[in-house]
N, C-alpha and C positions, 0 to 999 in steps of 0.2 A: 486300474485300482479305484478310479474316480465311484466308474460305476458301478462297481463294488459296492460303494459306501452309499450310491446315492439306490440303490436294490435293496440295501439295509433297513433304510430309513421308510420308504413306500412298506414295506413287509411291516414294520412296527406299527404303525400308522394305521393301515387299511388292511392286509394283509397279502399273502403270499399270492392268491389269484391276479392282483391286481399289476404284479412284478412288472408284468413284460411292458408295461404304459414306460417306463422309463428307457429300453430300447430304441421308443418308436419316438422319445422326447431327445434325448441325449443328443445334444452338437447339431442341434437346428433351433430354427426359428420360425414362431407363428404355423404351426403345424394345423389342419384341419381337421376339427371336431368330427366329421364324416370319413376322414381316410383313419382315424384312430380307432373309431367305431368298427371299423371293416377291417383291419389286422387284428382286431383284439375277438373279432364274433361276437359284437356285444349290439346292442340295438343303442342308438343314440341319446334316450333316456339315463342309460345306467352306464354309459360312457359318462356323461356330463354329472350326475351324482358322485362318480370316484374323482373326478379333476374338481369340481367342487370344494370336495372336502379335501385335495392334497391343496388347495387354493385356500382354504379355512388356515393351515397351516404357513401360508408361503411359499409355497414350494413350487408352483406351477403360477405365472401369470398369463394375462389373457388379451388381445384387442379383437373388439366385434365390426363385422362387415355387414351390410346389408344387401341381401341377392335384389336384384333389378328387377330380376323375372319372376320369382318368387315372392318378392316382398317380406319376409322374414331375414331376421341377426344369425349369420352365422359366425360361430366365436373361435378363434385363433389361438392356440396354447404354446406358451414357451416355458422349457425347467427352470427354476432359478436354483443354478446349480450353487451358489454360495448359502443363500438360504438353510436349502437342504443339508448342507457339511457343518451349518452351524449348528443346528437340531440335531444331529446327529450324533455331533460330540457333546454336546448337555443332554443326551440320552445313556450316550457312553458313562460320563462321567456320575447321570444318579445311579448307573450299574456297578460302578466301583466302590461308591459311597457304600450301597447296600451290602456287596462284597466283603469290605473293609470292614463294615459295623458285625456280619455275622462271626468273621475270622477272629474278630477280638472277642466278642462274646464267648467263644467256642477257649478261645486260652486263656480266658479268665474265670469263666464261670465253667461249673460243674449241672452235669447232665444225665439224668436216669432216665431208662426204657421200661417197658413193660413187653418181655418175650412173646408172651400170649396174644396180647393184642395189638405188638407193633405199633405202640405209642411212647413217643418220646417228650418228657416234660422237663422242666426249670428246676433248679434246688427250693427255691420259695414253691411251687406249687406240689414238690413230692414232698417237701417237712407240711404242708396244707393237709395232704392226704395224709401224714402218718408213715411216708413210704410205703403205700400197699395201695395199688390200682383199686378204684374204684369201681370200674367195670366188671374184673375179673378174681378183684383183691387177692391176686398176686403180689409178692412182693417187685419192688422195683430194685433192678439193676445198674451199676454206675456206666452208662454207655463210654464205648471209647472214640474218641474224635480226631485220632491222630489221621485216618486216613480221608475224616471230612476237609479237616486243615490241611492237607498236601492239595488236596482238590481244591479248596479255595482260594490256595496261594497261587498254584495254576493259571484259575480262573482272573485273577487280578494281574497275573503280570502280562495274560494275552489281550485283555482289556487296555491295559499302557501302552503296550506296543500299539497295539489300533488307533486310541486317541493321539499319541503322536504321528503317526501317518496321515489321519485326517486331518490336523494341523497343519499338518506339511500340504494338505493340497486345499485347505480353505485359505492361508495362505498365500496360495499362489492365485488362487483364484479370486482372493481380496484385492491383489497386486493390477492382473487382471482391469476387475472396475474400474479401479484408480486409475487408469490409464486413460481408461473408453471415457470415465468425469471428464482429465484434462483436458482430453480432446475436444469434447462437446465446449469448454469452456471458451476454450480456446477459437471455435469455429463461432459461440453465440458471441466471442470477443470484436471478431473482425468483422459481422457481420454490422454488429454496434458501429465500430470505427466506419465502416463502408455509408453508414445509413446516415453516420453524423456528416462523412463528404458531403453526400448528396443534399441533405437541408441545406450546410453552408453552401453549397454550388447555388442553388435554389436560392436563398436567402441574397445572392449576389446578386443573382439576377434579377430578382423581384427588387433589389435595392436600384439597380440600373435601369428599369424599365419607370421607376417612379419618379427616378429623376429627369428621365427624358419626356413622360407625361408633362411633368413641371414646367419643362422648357417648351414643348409644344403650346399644353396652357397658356404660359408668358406671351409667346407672342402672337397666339392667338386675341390673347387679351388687349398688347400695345396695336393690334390692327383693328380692333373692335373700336379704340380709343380715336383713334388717328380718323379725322374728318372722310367722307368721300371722293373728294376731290383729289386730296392726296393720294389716296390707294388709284384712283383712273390713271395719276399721272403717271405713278410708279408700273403699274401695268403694262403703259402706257409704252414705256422706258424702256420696260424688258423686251417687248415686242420691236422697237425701233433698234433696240442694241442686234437682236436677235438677224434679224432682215438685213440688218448691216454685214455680221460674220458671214452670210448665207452669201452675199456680196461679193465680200473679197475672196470666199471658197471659191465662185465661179469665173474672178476674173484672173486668179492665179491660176487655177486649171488650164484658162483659154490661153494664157500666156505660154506655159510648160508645153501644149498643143504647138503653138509658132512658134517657137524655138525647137524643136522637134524635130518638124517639119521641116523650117531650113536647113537645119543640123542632115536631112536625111538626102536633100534636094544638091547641098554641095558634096556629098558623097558620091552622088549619083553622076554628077559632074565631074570629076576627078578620079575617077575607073573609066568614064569614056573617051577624055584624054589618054591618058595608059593605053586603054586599048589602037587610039590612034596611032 
C-alpha cells in the first residue's frame, strides 16, 4: 500500500516514466546514483535531473562519497518515505477541496449548454449573452447535472478513503522516527555520560600527578636548602646502613649453612649405628 502511495506522489511530481525510481528506492539506504542509472536505462545526467527535482521536493535525500581512483562525488540516494505521505496527502486533500467546491456549485448554481457547439457556461454568463451562444447563436439549453453529481460524490468519497489510509501509514511511519530520535538521543546521551567519566578520571589524575610534582618540588627544594655537608653525611648514612643489612644477610646465611650441615652430619651418624 505504502508504495502505492509513494508511485502516486513521483507520477504527480515528474511523471509516470519516472515511476519505476521508487522500486529501486523503496526499503533501502544510500542507494548508487550509477546502479539507478543502469536499471532505469537512463545515462547518469538525466538520472540526477529526476532525483534532483524529487530532492527540490523532499522526497529523496542524499550523502556524497568521493572515488579514490577517479577523484569525482559520487552521490548516495535514500526515499524519505514520511516526506513523500505527507505531500501526498495535501495533494489528496487540494483534490477534494476542488471536488467539494465543483459538487456545490453544480447543486446550487444553474448551468446551460449550447448542443451545437458543446459549450457549457454559468447563469451570469448565458443572462451576459441574452441566452443565445454567441458562436452559433443558438439558443442555450438548461444542462442536466444530476449524473455529474453522482460522479463527483464518487469521486470524493474514494479520495477520503485514500487520505485516510495514507494517514494511517504517515502515521506509522511518523511513529517509526520517533523511535530512531530516541534512540540516537539516547546513544548521543551516554555517549556524553561516558566522555564526562573520562575528563573526571582525567581530571583526578591530572589533580594527583600535581600534587605529587608539589611534594617532589618540596623536597627537592628542603635538599637545595640544607648545607652540603649535611647531604654527604646523609648519603653517607644510607651507604653505611646499607653495607650493614648486606652484613647481617651473609652472616645469617653462613649460620643456616652450619646448622645445616651439623643437622645433616648427625643424621649420617645415627643410620650408621642402626646399621651396626
Amino acid at each position: 500500500m505504502q508504495i502505492k502511495f509513494l508511485r502516486a506522489v513521483v507520477e504527480d511530481i515528474i511523471g509516470r516514466p519516472t515511476v519505476p525510481i521508487v522500486d529501486l528506492l523503496a526499503g533501502k539506504k544510500d542507494v548508487n546514483e550509477f546502479t539507478i542509472a543502469k536499471k532505469l536505462d537512463l545515462t547518469i545526467n538525466q538520472t540526477r535531473n529526476i532525483l534532483y527535482k524529487l530532492s527540490d521536493y523532499g522526497l529523496v535525500s542524499f550523502i556524497r562519497k568521493k572515488d579514490k581512483r577517479k577523484g569525482w562525488y559520487i552521490y548516495f540516494w535514500t526515499l524519505n518515505v514520511f516526506q513523500s505521505l505527507v505531500l501526498y496527502e495535501q495533494n489528496l486533500k487540494k483534490q477534494l477541496m476542488n471536488l467539494e467546491y465543483q459538487l456545490k456549485s453544480r447543486q446550487e448554481k444553474r448551468y446551460y449548454v449550447c448542443n451545437t457547439c458543446s459549450i457549457e457556461v454559468g447563469e451570469e454568463v448565458s443572462l451576459l449573452n441574452g441566452f443565445i451562444c454567441p458562436e452559433c447563436e443558438e439558443v442555450y439549453e438548461l444542462s442536466e447535472s444530476g449524473d455529474l453529481v453522482i460522479d463527483l460524490e464518487k469521486k470524493i468519497s474514494k479520495i477520503n478513503k485514500e487520505i485516510s489510509l495514507v494517514k494511517i501509514e504517515r502515521e506509522l511511519e511518523e511513529e517509526k522516527l520517533n523511535k530512531q530520535k530516541a534512540r540516537k538521543i539516547k546513544k548521543a546521551e551516554a555517549e556524553r555520560k561516558a566522555k564526562r567519566k573520562r575528563t573526571s578520571k582525567k581530571k583526578v589524575v591530572k589533580k594527583v600527578a600535581k600534587k605529587k610534582k608539589k611534594v617532589v618540588k618540596k623536597k627537592v627544594a628542603k635538599k637545595k636548602k640544607e648545607p652540603s655537608s649535611l647531604r654527604k653525611k646523609k648519603t653517607l648514612g644510607k651507604k653505611r646502613t646499607n653495607l650493614a643489612k648486606k652484613k647481617v644477610k651473609k652472616v645469617a646465611k653462613k649460620k643456616t649453612k652450619g646448622v645445616s650441615g651439623l643437622l645433616k652430619k648427625l643424621r649420617t651418624k645415627k643410620t650408621k649405628k642402626i646399621k651396626k
